[in-house]
N, C-alpha and C positions, 0 to 999 in steps of 0.2 A: 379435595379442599385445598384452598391457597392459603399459606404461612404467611405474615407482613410484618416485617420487623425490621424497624428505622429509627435509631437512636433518636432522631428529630424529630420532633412530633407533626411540624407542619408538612414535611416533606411525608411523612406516613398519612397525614390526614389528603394532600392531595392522590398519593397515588391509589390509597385506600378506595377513595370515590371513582377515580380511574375505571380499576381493577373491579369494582362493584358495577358500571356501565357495561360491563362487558361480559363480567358471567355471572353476574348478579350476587347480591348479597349471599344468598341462602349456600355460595360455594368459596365465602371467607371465612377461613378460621380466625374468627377476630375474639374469641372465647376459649383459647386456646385447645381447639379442637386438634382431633389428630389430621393432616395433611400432607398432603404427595409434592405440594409443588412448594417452592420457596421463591417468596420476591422481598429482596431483603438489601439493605446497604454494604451489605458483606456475605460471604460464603460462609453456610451453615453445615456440620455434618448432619448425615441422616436423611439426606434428600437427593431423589434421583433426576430432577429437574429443578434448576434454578434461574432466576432471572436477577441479576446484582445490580444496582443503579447509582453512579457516583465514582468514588476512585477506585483506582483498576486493582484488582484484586491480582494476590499470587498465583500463576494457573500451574505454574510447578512445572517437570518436564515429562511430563505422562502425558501419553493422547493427543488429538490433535486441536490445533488453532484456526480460524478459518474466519476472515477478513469478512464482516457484513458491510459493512461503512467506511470509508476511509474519509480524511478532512485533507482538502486541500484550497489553498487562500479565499475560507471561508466559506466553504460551499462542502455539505455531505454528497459523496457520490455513492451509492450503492451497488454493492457488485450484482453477478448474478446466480446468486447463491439461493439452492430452493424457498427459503425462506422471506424472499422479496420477490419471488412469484404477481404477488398480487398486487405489485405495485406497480402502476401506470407512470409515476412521475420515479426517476430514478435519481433527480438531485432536489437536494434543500437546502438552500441559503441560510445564513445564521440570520441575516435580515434582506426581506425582500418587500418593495412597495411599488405600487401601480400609481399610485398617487400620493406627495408629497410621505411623511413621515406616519401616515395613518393606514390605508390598508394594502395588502395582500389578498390579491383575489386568487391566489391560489390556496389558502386556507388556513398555514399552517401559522405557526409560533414564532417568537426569535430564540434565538439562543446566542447567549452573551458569553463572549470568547473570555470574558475576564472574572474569574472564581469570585464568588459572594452570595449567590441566589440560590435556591432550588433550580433557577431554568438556565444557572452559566454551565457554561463543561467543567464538570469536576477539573479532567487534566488537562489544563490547554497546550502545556507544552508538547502529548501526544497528536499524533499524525492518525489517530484513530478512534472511531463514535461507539461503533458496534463490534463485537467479534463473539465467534463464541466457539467456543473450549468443548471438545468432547474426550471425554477416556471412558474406563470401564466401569466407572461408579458412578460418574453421574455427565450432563448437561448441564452447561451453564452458558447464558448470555448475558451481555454486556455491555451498558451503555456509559458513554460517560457523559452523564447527565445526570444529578440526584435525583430529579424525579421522570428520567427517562423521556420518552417520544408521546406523553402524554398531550401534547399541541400538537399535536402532526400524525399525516395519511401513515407514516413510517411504523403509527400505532396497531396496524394489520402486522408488525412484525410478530408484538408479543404475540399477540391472538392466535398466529398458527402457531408460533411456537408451545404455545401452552396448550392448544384445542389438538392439533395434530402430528406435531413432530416425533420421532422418534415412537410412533407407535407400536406396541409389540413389545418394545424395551422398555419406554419411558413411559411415566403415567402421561395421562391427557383427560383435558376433560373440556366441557363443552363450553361455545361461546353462543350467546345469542345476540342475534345476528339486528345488526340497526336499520336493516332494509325487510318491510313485511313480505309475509308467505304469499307468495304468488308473483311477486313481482323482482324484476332482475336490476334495478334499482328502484329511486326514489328523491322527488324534487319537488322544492317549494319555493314559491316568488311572494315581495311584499310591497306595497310602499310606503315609506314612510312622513304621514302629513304633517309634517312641521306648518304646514303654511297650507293655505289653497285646498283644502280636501275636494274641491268639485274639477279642480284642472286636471282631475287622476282620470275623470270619465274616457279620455281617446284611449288610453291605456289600457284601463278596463275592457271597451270592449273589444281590444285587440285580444287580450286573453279570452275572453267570453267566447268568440269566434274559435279560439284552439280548446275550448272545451277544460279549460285549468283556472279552479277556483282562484278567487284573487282575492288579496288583503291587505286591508286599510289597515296601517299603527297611526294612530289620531292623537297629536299633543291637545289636549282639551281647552285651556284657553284662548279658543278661537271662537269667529263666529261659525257657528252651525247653520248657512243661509239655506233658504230653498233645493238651491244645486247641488250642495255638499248632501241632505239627508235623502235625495232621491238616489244618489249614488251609494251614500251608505244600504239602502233600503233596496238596492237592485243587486248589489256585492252580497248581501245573505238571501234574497233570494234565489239567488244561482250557487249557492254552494259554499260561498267565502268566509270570510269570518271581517272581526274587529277587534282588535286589541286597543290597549292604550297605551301611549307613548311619553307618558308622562302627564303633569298639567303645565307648566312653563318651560318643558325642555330647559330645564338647566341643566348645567353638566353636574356630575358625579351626583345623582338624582337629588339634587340641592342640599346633599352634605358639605363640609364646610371644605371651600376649594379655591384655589390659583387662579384656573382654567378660564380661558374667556368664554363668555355666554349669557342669557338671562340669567337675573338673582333671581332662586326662588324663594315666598314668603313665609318657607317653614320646611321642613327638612324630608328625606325618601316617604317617610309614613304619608306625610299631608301630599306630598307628590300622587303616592298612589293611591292614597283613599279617596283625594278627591276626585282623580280623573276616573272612578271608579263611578263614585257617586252622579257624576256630568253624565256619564256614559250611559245609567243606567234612567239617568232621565229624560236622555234623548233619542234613546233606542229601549222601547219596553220590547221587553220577553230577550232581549242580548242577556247569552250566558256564559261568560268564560270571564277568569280570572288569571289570564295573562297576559304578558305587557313585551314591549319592545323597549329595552333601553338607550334613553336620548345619547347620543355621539357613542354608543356601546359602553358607555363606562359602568363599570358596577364594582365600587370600592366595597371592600370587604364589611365596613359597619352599613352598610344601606340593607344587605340582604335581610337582616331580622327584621328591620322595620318596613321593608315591603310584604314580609311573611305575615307580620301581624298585622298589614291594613289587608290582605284576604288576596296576598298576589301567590299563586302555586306553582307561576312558572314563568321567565323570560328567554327570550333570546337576543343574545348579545356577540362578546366574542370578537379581539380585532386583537392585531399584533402589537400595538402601540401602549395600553396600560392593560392591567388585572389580567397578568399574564393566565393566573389559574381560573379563570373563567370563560379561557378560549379551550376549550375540548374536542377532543378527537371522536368522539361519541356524545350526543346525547343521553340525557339525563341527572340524575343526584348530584346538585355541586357541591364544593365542599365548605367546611366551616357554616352551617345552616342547615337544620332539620327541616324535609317534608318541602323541595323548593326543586323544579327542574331546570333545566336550561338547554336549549337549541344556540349553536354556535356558526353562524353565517353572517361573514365579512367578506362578500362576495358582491361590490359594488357596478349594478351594469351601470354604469354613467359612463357622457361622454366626456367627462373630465378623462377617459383611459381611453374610449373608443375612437373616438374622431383624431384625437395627434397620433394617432397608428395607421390610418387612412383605413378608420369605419372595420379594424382587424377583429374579428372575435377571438383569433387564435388562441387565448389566455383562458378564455370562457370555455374553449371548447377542451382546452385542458382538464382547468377545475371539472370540468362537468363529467368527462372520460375517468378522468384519476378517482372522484367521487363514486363511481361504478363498478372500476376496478378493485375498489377498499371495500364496499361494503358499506359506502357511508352516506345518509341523506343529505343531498344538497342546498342548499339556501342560497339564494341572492334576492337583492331589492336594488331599487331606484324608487324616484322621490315624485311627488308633482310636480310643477313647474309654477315658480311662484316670481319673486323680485328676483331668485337663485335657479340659473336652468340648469345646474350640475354638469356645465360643460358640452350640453347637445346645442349643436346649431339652431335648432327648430325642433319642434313637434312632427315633422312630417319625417326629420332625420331619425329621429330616438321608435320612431313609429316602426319605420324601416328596419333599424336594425337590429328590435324585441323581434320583428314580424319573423327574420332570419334565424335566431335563435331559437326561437319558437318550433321552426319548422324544422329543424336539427333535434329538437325534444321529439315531437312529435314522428320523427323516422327511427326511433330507438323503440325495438318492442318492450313489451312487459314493464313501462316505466309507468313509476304514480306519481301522481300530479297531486297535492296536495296544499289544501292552506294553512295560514301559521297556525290556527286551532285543528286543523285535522292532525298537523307535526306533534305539537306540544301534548295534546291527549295519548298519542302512541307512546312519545316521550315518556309519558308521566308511567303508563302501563306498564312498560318496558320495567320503571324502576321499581314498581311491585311484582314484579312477575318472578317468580322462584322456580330456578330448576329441582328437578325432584326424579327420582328413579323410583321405579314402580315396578319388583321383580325383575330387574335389568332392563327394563325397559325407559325412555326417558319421557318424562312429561313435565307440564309448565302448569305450576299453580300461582295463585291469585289472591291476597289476604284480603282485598276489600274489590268493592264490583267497578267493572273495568270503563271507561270513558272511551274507548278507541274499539270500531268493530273491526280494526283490521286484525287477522291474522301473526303470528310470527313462525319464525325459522333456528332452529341452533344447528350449529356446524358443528360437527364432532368427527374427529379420524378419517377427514378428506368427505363424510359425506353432509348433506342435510338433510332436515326434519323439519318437516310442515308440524304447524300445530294452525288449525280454524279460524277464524274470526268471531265474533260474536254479533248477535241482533240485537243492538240497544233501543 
């Protein structure tokens, strides 16, 4: 079991959901159970594994120190210390953007060099992120971050540290794993129809052809013409899904805001009931109740009132606001009961592509680094409306999906997935309890599962299939 103990509540409420993404509720002592591991804003006796997040703790002169991370003019480098093993990308920018002050398509977080937040460095004066202290009574690692590498790939650190380090000596205990049993990663594409749902058709069956479901997010006050509902109606045919993207794509899903954009005529609830309601009368026998948030924002008051118009899960996630909403793992966010989220700010446009001369090198990062961690990947692009997001032409953005594409497709054991095949695992995952059965480990399930796929938990360098289901 895992200890969590943090003076601050909101810095315990995010790592709390963190730490629950990863080896699931049923292995937090949030009941003040007895536990082996400590993730705490300070060193506790009585534990022989710790994780400490925030200002640097005393390590005393016993035992040894051992650099994970070091900071130099703004940029984390990571050594090569077993413990970043699994990491593909070895630096991380305190802020890095592909396109103006909005995304990162390499995935992660910012972190603000100047103390105030959960996500600034505790010590900015320190030349150091990570390090971690061993002697003869215990483990400890150390970020200085109060809520640690919870936005970032760098979050496969804790995971082996808790799932398998020091085994033998130190407790460990299992993680499960955000990629399904059978497969050696996992990726998902979307677009998002602000405008134009029928201009998506070349796109579609560009995917169609690579045999990867594809999915419309649909702001609903639009028209729904002839062309738009044959595409919607050929995209669940073949496997896809639809989500909703709102009803007027306002920003910060029409809670009261600055932000330029459509005003909407009533606030997140009316947003997502009604594009609920649109949806469900334009698409009979459409079942899902999740959504893509407009410009990714999702202010902390929006989440209850999209939970109570019937929404279970979004995906959102950008480096620019609602820093605790961009996750290093799918599933449970936090501040809101019963509510999942998928985190993909991984934008193909050619607003990044074409002034690189047509480079994907960026994409084939994210997509490598995503593989490397353990993490399902996301990206989208848009239709093509009054706004072509930067591609030349249709024929250009055709080209250089078609490229990518064919990079996915020479990866074995990869799943291709739509945002509803995503957000159902998602949702699974955050019902799923590890459980030991006579030393043996197994995955139970409190209510009946949405997603037939399979999963996997890592424990002490090895893993465990667990089945899929026939829904």
């Amino acid at each position: 079991m895992i200890r969590i103990e943090f003076r601050d509540p909101e810095v315990r409420e995010i790592v709390t959901r963190a730490l629950g993404r990863s080896f699931t509720r049923s292995q937090l002592a949030l009941n003040h159970e007895p536990a082996s591991v400590l993730v705490s804003d300070r060193p506790l006796p009585g534990f022989k594994k710790q994780v400490v997040l925030g200002s640097k703790p005393g390590f005393g002169t016993d035992g040894t120190l051992t650099p994970i991370g070091t900071i130099t003019d703004g940029c984390i480098r990571f050594s090569g210390h077993p413990l970043t093993r699994n990491l593909h990308l070895k630096e991380r920018h305190f802020e890095r953007y592909d396109f103006e002050k909005e995304w990162n398509n390499l995935g992660y977080g910012k972190i603000d060099p100047v103390p105030g937040t959960p996500f600034s460095l505790a010590e900015p004066a320190s030349s150091d992120y990570c390090l971690l202290h061993e002697s003869n009574e215990a483990s400890l690692l150390w970020f200085n971050r109060p809520v640690g590498p919870v936005d970032g790939f760098d979050w496969r650190i804790v995971e082996d540290y808790v799932s398998d380090h020091g085994a033998g000596s130190r407790p460990t205990l299992p993680v499960l794993s955000e990629i399904p049993a059978g497969y050696r990663g996992a990726v998902t594409f979307r677009i998002d129809c602000d405008e134009a749902i029928a201009s998506g058709r070349p796109l579609f069956e560009l995917y169609r052809k690579h045999e990867f479901p594809f999915t419309l997010a649909i702001k609903t006050e639009q028209e729904f013409g002839t062309e738009s509902l044959a595409l919607i109606h050929d995209v669940l045919q073949n496997g896809g899904s639809i989500l909703i993207h709102s009803h007027t794509h306002a920003p910060e899903w029409g809670e009261p805001s600055t932000r330029l954009g459509p005003k909407s005529r009533g606030d997140a609830h009316f947003e997502a009931e009604t594009s609920l309601t649109v949806l469900k009368e334009k698409i009979p026998g459409r079942t899902n109740s999740y959504a893509v948030s407009p410009f990714h924002q999702n202010p902390r008051a929006a989440l209850p009132k999209l939970k109570k118009a019937g929404i279970d899960g979004f995906i959102g996630g950008i480096i620019c606001n609602d820093p605790e909403y961009l996750m290093a793992r799918g599933g449970a966010v936090p501040f809101v009961e019963g509510m999942v989220s998928h985190s993909e700010q991984c934008m193909f446009h050619g607003d990044c592509i074409h002034p690189l001369g047509n480079s994907l090198t960026v994409y084939f990062e994210a997509l490598d680094n995503a593989i490397k961690t353990g993490t399902f990947f996301g990206y989208l692009d848009h239709p093509f409306s009054n706004y072509h997001y930067g591609w030349q032409s249709e024929e250009a953005r055709l080209r250089v999906h078609g490229e990518f594409l064919e990079r996915l497709d020479s990866i074995p054991g990869l799943l291709k997935a739509s945002s509803k095949d995503t957000l159902d695992f998602m949702f699974d995952r955050d019902q799923a309890r590890i459980e030991s059965d006579g030393g043996k480990l197994k995955l139970a399930f409190p209510g009946p599962r949405r997603s037939p796929l399979g999963m996997k938990i890592r424990w002490n360098g090895a893993e465990t299939e667990f089945p899929g289901t026939e829904l």
